[in-house]
N, C-alpha and C positions, 0 to 999 in steps of 0.2 A: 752345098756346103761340104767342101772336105772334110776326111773323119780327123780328129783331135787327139785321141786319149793314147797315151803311152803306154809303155808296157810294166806293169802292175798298178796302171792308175796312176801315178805321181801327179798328175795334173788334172784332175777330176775340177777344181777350181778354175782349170782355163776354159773346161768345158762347160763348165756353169756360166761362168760370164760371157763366152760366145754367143750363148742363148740368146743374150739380148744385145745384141751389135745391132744395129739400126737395120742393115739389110737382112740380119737373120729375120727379126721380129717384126719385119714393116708390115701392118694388118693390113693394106688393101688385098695381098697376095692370098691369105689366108683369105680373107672374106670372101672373094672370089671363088677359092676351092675349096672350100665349105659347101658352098651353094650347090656343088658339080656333085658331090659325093649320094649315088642314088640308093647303095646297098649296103648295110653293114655284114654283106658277106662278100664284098668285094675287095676288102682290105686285108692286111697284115692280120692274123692270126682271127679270122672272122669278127672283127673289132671296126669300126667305124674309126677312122683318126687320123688325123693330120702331125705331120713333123718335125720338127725345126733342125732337127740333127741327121747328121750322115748315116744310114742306114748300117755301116759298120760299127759305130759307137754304139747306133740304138741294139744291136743284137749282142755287142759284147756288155752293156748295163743291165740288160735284160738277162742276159746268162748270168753275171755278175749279182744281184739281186736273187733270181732262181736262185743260187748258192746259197747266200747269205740265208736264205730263208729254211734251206733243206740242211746245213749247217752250222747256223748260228753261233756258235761257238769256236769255229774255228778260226783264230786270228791271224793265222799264217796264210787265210786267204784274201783274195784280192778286195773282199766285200767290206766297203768301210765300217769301222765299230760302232757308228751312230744307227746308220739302216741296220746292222745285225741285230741292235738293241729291238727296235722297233720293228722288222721282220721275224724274232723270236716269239713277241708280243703277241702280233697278229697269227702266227703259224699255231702257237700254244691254244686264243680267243679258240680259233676254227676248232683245233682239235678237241680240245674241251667239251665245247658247245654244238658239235658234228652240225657245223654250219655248213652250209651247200650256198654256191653261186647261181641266182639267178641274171639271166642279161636278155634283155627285150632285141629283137630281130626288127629291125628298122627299114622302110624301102622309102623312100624319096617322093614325093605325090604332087609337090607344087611347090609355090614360092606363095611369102604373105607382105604385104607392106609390113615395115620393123620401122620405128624412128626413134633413134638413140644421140640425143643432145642435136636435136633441130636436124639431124640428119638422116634420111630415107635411106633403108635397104631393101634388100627383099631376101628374106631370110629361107633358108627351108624348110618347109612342114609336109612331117613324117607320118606314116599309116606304123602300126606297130603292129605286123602279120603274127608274134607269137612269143611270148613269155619261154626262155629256155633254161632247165635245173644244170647244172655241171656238178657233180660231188669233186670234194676238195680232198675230201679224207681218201686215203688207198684200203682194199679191202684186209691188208692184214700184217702183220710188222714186217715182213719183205716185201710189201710193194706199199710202206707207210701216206704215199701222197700218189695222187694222179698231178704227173708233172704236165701232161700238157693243158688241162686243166688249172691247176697253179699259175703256170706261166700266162694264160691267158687273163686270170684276176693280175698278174703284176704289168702285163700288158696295158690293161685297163688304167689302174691306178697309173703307172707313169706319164696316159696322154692326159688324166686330171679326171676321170671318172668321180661323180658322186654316186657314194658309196653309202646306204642305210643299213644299218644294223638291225636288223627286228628282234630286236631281245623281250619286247614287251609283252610280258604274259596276257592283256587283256587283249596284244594281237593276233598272238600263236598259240596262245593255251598250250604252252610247250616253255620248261623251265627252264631259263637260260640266265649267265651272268650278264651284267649290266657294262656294255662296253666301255660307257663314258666311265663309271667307278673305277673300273679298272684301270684303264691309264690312265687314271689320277692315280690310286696308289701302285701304279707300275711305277709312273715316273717322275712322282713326286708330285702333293697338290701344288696349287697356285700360288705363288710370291713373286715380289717386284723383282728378283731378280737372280733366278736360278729353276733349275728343275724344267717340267713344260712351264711355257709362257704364255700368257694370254696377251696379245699386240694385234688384235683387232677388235675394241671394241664395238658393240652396236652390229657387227658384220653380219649376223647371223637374220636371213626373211623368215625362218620357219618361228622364231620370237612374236606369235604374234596374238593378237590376245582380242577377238571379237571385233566390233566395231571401232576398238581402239587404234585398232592396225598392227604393225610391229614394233615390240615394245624392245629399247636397245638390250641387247644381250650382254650388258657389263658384268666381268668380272668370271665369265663363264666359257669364253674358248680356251680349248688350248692350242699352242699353235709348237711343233716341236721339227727339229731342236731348236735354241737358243742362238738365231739367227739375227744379229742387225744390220743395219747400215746396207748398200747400195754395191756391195762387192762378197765374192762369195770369201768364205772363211780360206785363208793360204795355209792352213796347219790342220789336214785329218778332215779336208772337207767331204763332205756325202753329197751323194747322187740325192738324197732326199731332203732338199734345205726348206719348204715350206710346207710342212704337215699342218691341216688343221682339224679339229676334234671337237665337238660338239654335243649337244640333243637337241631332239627335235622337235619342242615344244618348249615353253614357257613354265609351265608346270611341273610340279614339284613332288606332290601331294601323293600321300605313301596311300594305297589302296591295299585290301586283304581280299582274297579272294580263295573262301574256306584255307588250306594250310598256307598257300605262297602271298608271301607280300614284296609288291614292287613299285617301283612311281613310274608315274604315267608317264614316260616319253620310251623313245626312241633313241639312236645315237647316231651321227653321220660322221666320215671324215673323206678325207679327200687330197690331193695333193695341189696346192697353187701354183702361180708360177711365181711369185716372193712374196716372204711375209709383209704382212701392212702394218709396218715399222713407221717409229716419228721421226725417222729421219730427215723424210719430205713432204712439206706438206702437212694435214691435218688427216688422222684416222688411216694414212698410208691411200688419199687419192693421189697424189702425185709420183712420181719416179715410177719403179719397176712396178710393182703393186698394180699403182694405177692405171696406168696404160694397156697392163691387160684388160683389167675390168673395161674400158672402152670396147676390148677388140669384144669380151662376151657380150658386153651391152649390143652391138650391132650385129652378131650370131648365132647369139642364145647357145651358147658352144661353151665348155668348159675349159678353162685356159691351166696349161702347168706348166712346169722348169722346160720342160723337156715338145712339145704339142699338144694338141688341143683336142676335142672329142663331143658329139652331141651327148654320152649320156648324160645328162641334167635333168632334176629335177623340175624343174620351171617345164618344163618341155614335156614329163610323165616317162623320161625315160632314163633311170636313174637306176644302178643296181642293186641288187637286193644282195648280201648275205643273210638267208633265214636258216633257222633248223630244220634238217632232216625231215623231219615230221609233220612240219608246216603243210599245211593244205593251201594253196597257191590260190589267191581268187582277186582279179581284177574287181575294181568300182566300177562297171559302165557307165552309170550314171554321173560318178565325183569327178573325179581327176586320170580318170580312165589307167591308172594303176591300183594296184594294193591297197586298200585303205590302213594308214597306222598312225600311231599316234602323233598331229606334226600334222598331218593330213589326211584326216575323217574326214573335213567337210572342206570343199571348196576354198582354197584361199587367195586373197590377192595378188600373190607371188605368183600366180600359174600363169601362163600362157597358152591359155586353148584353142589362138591360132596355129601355136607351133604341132599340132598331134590333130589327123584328120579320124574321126569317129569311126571304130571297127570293132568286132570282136574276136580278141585275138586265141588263139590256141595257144592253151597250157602246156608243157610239153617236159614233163616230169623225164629226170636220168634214169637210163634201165637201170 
């Protein structure tokens, strides 16, 4: 694919809709090099991910983004005002809450039978050699961020990385704000029609409530920004058109625990590759929405605007923002990551084909 974007962006919209031209997005190609991909230190910024874009766009969005995030405020740069909103958000969350990047070291080990709607793959299943800390914060107001670092968390997020939040004090005994509150009152709670949006109902497997299984998660994503219909927006469109925003459990319930009180979940978000809009279809299976979830159904891969990537969840290799302080400790036994709330115990969502049993090395930042 030839590179697209012009110069200051004016057409960030054709580059969106490129994404999905039939040849950009035909998933046998992807599925196929998915399968191939044996190290996620053989890639683009030690990241695991595939691409759908000209490797000049992806370094000039990727710089483009870096910006927006290290000046958010400045609108005479090229970085559109919707991600500045939203990259202000998250740069503020980190700093606040001196949250650290962790990302699992992935090596390739085999293939498993996968069958996604009466159809056979052979997906790849990963050893996870070692949990690795990154600090996001810089040590001091002249060197306020580690950029290559940073860059590497926006790296992630734009191939569709899932992303947990461990804010949960009964996971880190470590006082942190509660992501999902936050951007609600960052960017307005939930209404039919303004603010963030909620346009996937039910979407969310960490919903899920015992032997009941997953209980629909209505009324409780957000999906930002206010994105519809089947084309990207022509007037101030962003690199970031399907943000979604969540927690990571069903649960609710305010816990005290001596001075700190907090509810029991977690928070995830992530970027897709379009909101699951009613435009087509029911619940957003059909059209753009849908057809990715096809491609992850047959490679347990996380699908976005932009490529695609194993960290997922389903798979135990999803990345962590925690604080600082957090003491880092795999479940051997559970889900062979982090136990938090969302995933203590075993759940039917997982895939413990996709992750071959190891124990990996922790591997805290100097």
């Amino acid at each position: 694919m030839t590179a697209v974007l012009r110069y200051q962006f004016s057409n960030i919209d054709t580059l969106v809709d490129r994404m999905f031209d039939p040849q950009v997005r035909e998933p046998t190609q992807y599925i196929s090099a998915a399968t191939k991909v044996a190290d996620s230190d053989a890639c683009d910024q030690k990241v695991a991910a595939l691409w759908m874009m000209d490797p000049v766009d992806l370094d000039l969005m990727l710089s483009t983004l870096l910006a927006g995030w290290m000046s958010p405020d400045d609108a005479r740069g090229s970085c559109p005002a919707s991600d500045r909103k939203f990259l202000k958000f998250l740069a503020d969350y980190v700093r606040e809450n001196d949250m650290t990047l962790w990302v699992p070291h992935i090596v390739k080990k085999s293939t498993f039978v996968n069958v996604a709607k009466g159809v056979t793959y052979h997906a790849p299943r990963y050893r996870i050699d070692a949990w690795r800390q990154y600090r996001l914060v810089g040590p001091d107001k002249d060197t306020p961020w580690d950029l290559e670092n940073v860059r590497r968390l926006l790296t992630l997020f734009a191939a569709g990385a899932h992303f947990v939040v461990l804010h949960n004090y009964g996971d880190t005994k470590v006082v942190s704000d509660d992501f999902y509150r936050e951007f609600a009152r960052t960017f307005g709670a939930w209404t039919p029609w303004g603010g963030a949006q909620n346009t996937a109902i039910g979407h969310s497997h960490y919903r899920y409530h015992g032997s009941k299984g997953p209980v629909p998660s209505l009324g409780t994503a957000y999906a930002y920004p206010y994105v519809t219909g089947e084309q990207a927006p022509t007037s101030d469109c962003p690199f970031i058109c399907s943000l979604v925003v969540d927690t990571t459990d069903w649960k609710n319930k305010s816990i005290i625990d001596g001075d700190v009180e907090y509810f029991d979940y977690n928070s995830f978000f992530q970027l897709e590759g379009w909101p699951g809009t009613y435009v087509k279809g029911v619940l957003g299976l059909k059209g753009r929405h849908g057809k990715d979830f096809a491609l992850h159904q047959a490679t347990l891969w996380n699908i976005s605007t932009y490529g695609l990537c194993p960290y997922s969840e389903k798979r135990s290799t999803p990345i962590f923002l925690a604080p600082a302080k957090y003491r880092f400790k795999v479940d051997s036994y559970g889900m062979r990551m982090p136990s938090f709330a969302g995933g203590r115990e075993v759940q039917s969502w997982w895939r413990k084909e996709a992750i071959t049993p190891a124990k990996p090395d922790i591997v805290y930042a100097p």
